[in-house]
C-alpha positions in Angstrom: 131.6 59.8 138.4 130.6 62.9 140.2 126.9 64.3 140.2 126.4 68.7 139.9 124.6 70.9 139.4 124.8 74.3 140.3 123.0 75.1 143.7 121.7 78.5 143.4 120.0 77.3 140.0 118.0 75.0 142.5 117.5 77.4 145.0 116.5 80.0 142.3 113.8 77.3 140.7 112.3 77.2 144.1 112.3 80.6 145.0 110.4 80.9 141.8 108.3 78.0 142.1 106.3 79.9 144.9 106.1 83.0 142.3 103.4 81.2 140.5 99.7 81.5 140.8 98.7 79.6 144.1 101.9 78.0 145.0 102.6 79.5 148.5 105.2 77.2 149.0 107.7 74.7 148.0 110.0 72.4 149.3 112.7 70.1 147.0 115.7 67.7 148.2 117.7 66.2 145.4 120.3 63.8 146.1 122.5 61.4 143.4 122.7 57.6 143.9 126.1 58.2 144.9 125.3 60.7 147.4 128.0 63.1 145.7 124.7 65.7 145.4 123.0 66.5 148.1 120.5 69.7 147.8 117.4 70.5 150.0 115.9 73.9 149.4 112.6 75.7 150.5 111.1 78.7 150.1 107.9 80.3 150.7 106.1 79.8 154.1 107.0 76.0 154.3 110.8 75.6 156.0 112.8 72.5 154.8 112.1 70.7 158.0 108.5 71.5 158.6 106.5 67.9 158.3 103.7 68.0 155.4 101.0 65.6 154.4 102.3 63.3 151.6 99.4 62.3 150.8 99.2 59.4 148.0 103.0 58.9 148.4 102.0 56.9 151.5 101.3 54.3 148.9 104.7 53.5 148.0 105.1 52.4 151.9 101.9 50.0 151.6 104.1 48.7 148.6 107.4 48.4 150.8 105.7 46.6 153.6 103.4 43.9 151.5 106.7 42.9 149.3 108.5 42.7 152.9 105.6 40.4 153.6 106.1 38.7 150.8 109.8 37.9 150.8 109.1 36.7 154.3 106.4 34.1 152.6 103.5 35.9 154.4 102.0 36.6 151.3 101.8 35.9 147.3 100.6 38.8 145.1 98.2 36.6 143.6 95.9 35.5 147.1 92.7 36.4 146.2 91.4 39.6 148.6 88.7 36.6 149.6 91.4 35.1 151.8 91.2 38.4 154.2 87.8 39.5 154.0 84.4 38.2 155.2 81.3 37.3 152.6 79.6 40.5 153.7 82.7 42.7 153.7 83.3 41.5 149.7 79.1 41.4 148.5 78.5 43.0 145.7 82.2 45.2 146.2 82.9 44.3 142.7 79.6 43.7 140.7 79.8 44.4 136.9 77.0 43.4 134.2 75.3 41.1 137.2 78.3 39.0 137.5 79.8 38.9 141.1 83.8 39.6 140.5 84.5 40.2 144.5 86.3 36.9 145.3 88.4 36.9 142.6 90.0 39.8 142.7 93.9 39.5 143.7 96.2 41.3 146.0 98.4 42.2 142.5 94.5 43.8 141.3 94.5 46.1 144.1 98.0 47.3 144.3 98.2 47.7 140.5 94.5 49.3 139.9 93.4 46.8 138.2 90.7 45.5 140.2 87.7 47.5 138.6 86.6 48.8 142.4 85.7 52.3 142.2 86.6 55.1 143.8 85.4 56.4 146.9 87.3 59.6 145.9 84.8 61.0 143.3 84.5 64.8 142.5 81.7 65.2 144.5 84.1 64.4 147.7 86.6 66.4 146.1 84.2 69.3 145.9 83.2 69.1 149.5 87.0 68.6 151.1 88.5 71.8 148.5 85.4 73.6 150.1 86.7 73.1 153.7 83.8 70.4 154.8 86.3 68.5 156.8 84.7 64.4 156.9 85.8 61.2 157.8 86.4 58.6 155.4 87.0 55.1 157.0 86.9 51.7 156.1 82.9 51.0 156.3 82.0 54.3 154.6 84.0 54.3 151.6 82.7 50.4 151.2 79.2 51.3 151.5 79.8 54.2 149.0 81.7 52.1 146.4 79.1 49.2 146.7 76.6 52.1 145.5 78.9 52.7 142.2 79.4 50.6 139.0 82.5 49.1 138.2 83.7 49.9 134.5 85.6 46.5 133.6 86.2 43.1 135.3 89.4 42.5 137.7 92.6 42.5 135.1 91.5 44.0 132.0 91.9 47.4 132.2 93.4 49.8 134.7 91.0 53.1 136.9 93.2 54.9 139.9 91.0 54.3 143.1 92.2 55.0 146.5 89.6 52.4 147.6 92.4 49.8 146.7 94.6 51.0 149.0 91.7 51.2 152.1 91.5 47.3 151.6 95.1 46.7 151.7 95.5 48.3 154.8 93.3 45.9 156.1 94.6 43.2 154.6 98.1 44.3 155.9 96.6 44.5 159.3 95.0 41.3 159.1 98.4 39.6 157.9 100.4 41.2 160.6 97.9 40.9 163.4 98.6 44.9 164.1 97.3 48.0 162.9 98.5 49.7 160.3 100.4 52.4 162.4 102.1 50.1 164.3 103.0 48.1 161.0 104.7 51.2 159.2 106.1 52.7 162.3 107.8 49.2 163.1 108.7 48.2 159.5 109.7 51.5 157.7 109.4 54.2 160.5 111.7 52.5 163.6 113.7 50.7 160.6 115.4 53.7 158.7 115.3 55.9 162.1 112.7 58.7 160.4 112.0 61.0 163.7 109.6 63.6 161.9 107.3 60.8 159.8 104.3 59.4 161.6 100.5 58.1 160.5 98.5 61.7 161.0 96.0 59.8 163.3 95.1 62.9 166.0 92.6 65.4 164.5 94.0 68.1 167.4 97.3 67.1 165.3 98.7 70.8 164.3 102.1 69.9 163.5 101.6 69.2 159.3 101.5 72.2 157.4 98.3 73.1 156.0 97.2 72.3 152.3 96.1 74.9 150.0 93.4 74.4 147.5 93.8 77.2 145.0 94.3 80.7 147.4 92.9 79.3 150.6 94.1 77.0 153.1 91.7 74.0 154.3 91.9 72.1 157.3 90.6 68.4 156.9 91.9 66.9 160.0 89.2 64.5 160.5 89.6 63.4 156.7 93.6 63.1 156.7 93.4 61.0 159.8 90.8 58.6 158.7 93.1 57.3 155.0 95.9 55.6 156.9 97.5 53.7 153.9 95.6 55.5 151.6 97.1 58.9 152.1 98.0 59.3 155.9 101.4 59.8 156.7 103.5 62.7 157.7 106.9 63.5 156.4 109.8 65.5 155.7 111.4 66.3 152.2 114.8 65.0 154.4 113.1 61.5 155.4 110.7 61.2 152.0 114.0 61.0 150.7 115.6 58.4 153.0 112.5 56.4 152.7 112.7 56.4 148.7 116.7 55.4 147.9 115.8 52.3 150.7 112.6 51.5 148.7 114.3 51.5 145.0 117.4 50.2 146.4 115.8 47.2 148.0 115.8 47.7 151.7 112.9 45.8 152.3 112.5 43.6 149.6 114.8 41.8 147.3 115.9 44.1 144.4 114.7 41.2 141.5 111.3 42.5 142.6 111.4 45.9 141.4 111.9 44.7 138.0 108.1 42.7 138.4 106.5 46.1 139.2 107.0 47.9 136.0 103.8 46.4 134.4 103.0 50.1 133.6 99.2 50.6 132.2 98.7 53.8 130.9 96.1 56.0 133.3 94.5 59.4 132.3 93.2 60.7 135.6 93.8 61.9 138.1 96.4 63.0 135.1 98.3 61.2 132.4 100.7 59.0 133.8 101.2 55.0 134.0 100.8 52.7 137.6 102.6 49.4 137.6 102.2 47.5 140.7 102.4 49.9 143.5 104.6 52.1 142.0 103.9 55.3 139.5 105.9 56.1 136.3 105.5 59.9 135.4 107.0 60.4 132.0 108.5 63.5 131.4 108.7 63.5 127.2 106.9 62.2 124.5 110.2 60.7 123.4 110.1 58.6 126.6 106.7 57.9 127.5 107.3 54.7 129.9 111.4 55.7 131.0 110.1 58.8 133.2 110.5 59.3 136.9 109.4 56.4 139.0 107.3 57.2 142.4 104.4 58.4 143.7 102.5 61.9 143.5 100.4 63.3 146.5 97.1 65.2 145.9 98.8 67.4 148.3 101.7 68.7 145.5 103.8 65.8 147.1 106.2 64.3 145.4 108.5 61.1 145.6 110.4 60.5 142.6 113.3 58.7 141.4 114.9 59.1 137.8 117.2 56.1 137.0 118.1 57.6 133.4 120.3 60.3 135.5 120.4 58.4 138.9 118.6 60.9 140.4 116.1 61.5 143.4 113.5 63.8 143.9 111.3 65.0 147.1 109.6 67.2 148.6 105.8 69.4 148.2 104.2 72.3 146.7 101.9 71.9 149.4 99.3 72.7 146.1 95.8 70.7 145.7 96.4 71.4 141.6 100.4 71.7 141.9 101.9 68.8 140.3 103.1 70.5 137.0 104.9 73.4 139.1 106.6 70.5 140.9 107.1 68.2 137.9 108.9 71.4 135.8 111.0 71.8 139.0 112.8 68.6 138.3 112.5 68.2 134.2 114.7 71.3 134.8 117.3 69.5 136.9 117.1 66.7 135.2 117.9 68.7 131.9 121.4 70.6 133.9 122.4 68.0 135.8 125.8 66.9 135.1 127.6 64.2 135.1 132.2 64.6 135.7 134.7 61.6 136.0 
């Protein structure tokens, strides 16, 4: 079974990709599960091998490495986060109609959204990084910020995105490992699948990441991009995003029976409509298939990591785009919908 499409349709939905209203760019590699298509276009002022800040995609490599950890027994998605942290770290982290929920929140809690922590990442910081106030945003401020918010339901019962979850299992990672989380996803995931352009953003003098664009103007947030490690820090390629993702869903690092365990999709409305399982995303891309849509991670940059097991296909690449991800997500409905499929 044979994979096509026709290239210059591709080529032609990028090239008009960056005709819409603040899309300066775009960048998009399709390949097949049997590697019999393999496009990478660009257009724009972002070249196909220029490294770009994934963003929230880095989140699917937090999942890689803690189901690594756990097929090597290092870990069981239900520890409790109290196993990792101190008493002072975890105080009132998780206090919700004066009951203390902080030690019994799980490992599964964080990487599914389901713990109830807020999110550091509230429109107010939204409002000053899209206005070019470039901040830091490590570990001890986004817990002293969170500790000042209200959780809105107890760990398990509903689901909230927040990048805080992320923060804390990068410290739990690093705790586990006895390394920092650099050296973690450079050793496990970076070294592993031999990605030369993909690397934690950690150097604020950094210039080789294209910059983001936040409606018609560029912003700079060095200090911010290099302070969320395995919230949002790494640096990629379209080329290597895509190498990464057919080793993720094809069980590289983890036995494959486990992908099957993260599909507990609960349904989330910001930041868009879309449903989190554990550690993973599911985008769906009709009404008519709500929950068997494209299976990932976005980027707040207009990155995008997809894969689409309905046609066995995978998407990557950016639109580099603070608001982008419907220009990006029609990009690849409309592949999807021409792809074909020859004996």
């Amino acid at each position: 079974m044979l994979t096509t499409i026709n290239p210059s349709f591709v080529d032609e939905l990028v090239s008009t990709a960056v005709s819409k209203k603040n899309i300066y760019c775009a960048v998009l590699c399709v390949e097949s599960g049997d590697n019999s298509l393999s496009l990478l276009c660009g257009a724009g002022n972002l070249t196909t091998d220029k490294p770009y800040f994934i963003a929230s995609v880095t989140k699917l490599y937090v999942t890689a490495v803690l189901l690594k950890l756990r097929s090597e027994k290092c870990l069981n998605l239900q520890n409790k986060i109290s196993e990792y942290f101190s008493d002072e770290i975890l105080h009132e982290l998780h206090l919700f109609k004066g009951i203390e929920h902080s030690k019994n929140i799980t490992i599964k809690h964080l990487m599914s959204n389901t713990s109830g922590i807020p999110d550091y990442f509230s429109s107010d910081v939204i409002g000053e990084l899209t206005a070019g106030i470039d901040q830091s945003w490590g570990f001890e401020r986004t817990l002293a910020s969170v500790k000042q918010k209200k959780p809105k339901f107890a760990p398990g019962k509903k689901a909230q995105y927040s990048d805080t979850n992320y923060q804390l299992l990068g410290k739990i990672i690093e705790t586990i490992t006895n390394k920092d989380i650099h050296t973690v996803f450079k050793e496990f995931i970076f070294d592993e699948l031999k990605l030369e352009n993909t690397y934690l953003y950690e150097d604020v003098n950094d210039k080789r990441p294209a910059p983001i664009y936040y409606k018609d103007k560029e912003i700079y947030l060095p200090k911010y991009m290099s302070s969320i490690g395995p919230e949002g820090g790494i640096v990629s390629t379209a080329k290597e995003s895509m190498i990464f993702l057919k080793a993720f869903i094809n069980g590289h690092f983890f036995p494959k029976e486990y992908f099957n365990k993260l599909n507990d999709w609960k349904i989330l409305f910001s930041p868009g409509l879309f449903f989190y399982g554990v550690g993973i995303a599911s985008q769906p891309i009709s009404i008519k298939e709500l929950k068997n849509g494209l299976i990932g991670h976005w980027g707040q940059t207009g990155a995008f990591s997809f894969y689409h097991p309905k046609t066995d296909l995978y998407f990557t690449g950016t639109v580099n785009q603070f608001y982008g991800h419907s220009v990006a997500a029609k990009m690849m409905l409309k592949i999807i919908k021409n792809v074909k499929k020859t004996e």
